[in-house]
N, C-alpha and C positions, 0 to 999 in steps of 0.2 A: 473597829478593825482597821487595821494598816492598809492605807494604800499599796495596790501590788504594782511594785515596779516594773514596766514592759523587758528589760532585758535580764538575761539571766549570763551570767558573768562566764561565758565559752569562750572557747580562741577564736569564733566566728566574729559574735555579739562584740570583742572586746576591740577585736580586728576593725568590723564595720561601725563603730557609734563610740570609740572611745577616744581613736587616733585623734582626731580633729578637735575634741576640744581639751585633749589635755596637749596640744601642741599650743592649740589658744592661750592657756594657763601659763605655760611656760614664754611662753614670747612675752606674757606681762612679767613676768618672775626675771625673766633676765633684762630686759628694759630696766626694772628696777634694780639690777644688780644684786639678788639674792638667791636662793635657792625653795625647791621644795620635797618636804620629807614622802619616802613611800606613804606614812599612814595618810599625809596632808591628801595628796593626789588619789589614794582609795576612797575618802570621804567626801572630796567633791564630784567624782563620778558617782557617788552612789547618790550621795545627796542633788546634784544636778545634772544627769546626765541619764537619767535615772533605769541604774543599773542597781541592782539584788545585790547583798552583801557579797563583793570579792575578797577574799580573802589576800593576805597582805603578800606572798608570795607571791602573785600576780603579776603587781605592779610591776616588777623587773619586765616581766615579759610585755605590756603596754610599751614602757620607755624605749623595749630595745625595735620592737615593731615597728614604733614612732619612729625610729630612725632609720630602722633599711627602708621605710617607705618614702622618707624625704629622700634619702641617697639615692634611689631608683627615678629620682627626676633631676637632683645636684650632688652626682659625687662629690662635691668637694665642700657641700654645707656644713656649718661648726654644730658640731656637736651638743647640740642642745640635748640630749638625753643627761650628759653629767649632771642637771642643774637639779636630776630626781636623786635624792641624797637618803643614807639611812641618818635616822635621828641623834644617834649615838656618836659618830665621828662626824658628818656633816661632807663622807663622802659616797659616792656612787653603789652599788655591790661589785662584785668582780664581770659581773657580766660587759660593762662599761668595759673593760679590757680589750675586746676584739676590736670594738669599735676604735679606739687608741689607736693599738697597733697596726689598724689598717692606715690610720690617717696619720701617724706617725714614723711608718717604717720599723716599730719596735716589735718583732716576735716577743720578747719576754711577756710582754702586756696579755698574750692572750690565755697563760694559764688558768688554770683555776685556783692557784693559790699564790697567783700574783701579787696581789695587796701583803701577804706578810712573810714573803719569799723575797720580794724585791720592793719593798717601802718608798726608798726613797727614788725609785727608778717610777713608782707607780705616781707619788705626788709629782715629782715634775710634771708628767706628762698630761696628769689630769691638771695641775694648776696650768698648763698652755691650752688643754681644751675650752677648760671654764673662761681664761683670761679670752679667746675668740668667738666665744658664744656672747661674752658682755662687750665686744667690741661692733657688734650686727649692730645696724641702727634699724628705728622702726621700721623705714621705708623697705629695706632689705627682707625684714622678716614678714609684711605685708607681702610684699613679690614672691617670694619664698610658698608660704600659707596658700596663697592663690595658687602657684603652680601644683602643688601638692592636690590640693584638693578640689581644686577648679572651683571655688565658690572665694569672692572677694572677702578682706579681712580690711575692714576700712579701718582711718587711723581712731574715729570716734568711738567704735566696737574695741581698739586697744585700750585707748583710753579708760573707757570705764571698766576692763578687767582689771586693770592696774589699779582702778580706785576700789575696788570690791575686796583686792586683795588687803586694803586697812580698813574693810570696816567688820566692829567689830558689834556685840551686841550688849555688852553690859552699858549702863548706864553710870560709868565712875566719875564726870564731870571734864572727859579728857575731850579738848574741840580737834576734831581731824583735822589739818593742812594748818593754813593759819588764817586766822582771824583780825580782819582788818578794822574790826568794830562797827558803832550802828552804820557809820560813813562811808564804808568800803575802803576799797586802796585808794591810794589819794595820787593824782595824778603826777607827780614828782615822784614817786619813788615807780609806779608802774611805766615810765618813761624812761627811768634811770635801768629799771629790772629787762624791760626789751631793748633796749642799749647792750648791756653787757650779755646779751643771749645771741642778739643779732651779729656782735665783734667780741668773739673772743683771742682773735692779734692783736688788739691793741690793748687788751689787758695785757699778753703776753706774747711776744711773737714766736713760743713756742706752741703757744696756743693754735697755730693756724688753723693745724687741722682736723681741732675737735669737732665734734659735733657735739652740740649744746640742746638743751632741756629746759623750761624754765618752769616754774611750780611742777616741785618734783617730790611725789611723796616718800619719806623713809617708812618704812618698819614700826618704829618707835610713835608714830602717826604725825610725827615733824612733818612742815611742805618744806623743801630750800628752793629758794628764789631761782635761781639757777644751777647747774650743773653741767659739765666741760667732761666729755669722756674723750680720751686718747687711747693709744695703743697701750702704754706704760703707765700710766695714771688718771685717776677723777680728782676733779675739783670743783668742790664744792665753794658756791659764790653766794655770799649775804650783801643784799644791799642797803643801805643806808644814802638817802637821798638830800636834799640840801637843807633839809629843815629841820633834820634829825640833832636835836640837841647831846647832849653830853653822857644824859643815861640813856638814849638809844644806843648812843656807840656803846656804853658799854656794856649795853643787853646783845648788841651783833658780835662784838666780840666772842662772848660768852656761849652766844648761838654758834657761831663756828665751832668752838671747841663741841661743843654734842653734838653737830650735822658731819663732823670726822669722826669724831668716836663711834656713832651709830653706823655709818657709812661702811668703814672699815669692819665695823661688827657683824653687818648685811655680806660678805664679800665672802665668800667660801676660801678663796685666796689667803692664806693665814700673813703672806707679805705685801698683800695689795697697797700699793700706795694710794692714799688717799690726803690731799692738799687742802686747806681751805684759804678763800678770799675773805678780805673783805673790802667789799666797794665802797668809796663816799664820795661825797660830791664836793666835798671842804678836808684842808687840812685836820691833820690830827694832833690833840692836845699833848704834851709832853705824857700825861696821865694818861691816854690812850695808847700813845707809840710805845710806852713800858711795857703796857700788859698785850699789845701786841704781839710783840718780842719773847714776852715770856713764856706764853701760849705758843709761839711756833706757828703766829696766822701771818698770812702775807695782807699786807693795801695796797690796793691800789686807787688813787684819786682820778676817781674818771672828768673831764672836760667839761664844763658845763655848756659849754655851745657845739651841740653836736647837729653834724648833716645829716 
């Protein structure tokens, strides 16, 4: 016999025992810069939260609760409700529209046939929500979570929602994050990887005022070394340290181009720009600066004597 679920799926039950941790969910989902579908977020409350089959209509109304309850302590919080997506388009329902329009000043937004009345009036405004939800750093959404619900959201409890979100459970021989082999990371390239996480201005002095990430999982179950989020742009950083011979470079190369494609492919944002590095510690071979070039990756040679 099935264990019986304690909550049964009311506007009470969904009110009291869901807000909280499908806000949890979401603050990993956008850390990670991706999105999650109605069904995904129905099946992790049933399956861990443990609430009785809700029915997939629901969900709109959790996302939209989820957010007049944050708003009711920070008016002016991003809209982390768009990042609950239908599966089909990979955008919000129309309910997502009041919310819009309040934080945007657009009456149009709050129809109920917004989405295919005013299209392209509807993707601006959701691509400026989503681009402010993935611009919150952890710290923000930790302060945020605790005000909310007066129970602390430590950064380790982030952590591992983020890492739950790639695991998966087939057995297909895929290694999660990366693998540093029997030796682990070898302390030249994990020196070289907190370098360019601790200064991302001297990679770029537009860089100044990213805030950076380092072993940072994708989707595709990729780790990248590092990651640079701005207002306008992520950039993704592969390092390659001073011992890295000729076919490392040309395996970081190569890792770039799939830590952008994937990156960009996480981004609900259909123009998200997404950049990749790559760092070394040694000039690059004529053989590497081609395919550099051709690929569309940026180098930069970091200092080998750093303070």
């Amino acid at each position: 016999m099935a264990e019986r679920k304690p909550y049964a799926a009311t506007n009470e039950n969904l009110i009291e025992h869901a807000l909280a941790p499908a806000m949890r969910w979401l603050i990993a989902v956008a850390l990670d810069g991706s999105t999650m579908t109605y069904g995904e977020l129905k099946r992790m409350l049933e399956d861990n939260a443990g609430f009785s089959t809700i029915f997939a209509t629901r969900i709109g109304f959790v996302a939209g609760m989820l957010m007049e309850t944050i708003q009711e302590v920070e008016p002016g919080a991003p809209l982390i409700n768009v990042l609950v997506v239908n599966q089909a388009d990979r955008r919000p329902s129309e309910g997502a529209g009041v919310f819009m329009a309040r934080r945007f000043g657009e009456r149009r937004l709050r129809g109920e046939d917004t989405k295919s009345q005013y299209p392209q009036l509807w993707e601006e405004n959701f691509k400026r929500a989503a681009g402010e939800v993935y611009s919150y750093t952890e710290a923000q959404w930790s302060a945020l979570f605790e005000r909310v619900f007066r129970v602390p959201l430590a950064s380790p409890k982030i952590e591992r929602d983020r890492e739950k979100r790639h695991e998966g459970t087939e057995k297909d021989g895929i290694r999660i994050g990366r693998d540093y082999g029997s030796g682990g990371e070898g302390p030249f390239h994990k020196s070289l990887r907190m370098w360019v996480k601790d200064n991302p201005e001297a990679v770029h002095r537009t860089f100044t005022s990213a805030s950076a990430e380092t072993e940072v999982d994708l989707d595709s179950g990729d780790r990248v070394d590092v990651v640079y989020k701005l207002a306008d742009r992520i950039v993704v950083l592969e390092v390659k340290s001073r011992i890295s011979n000729e076919v490392d470079l040309i395996r970081g190369v190569f890792q770039c181009v799939k830590y952008r494609a994937v990156r960009q492919a996480m981004d609900v944002r259909d123009n998200a720009m997404v950049e990749a590095y790559l760092i070394t510690e040694t000039p690059l071979s004529g053989e590497i600066s081609a395919l550099v070039k051709r690929h569309g990756i940026r180098h930069f040679q970091a200092p080998r004597e750093r303070s």
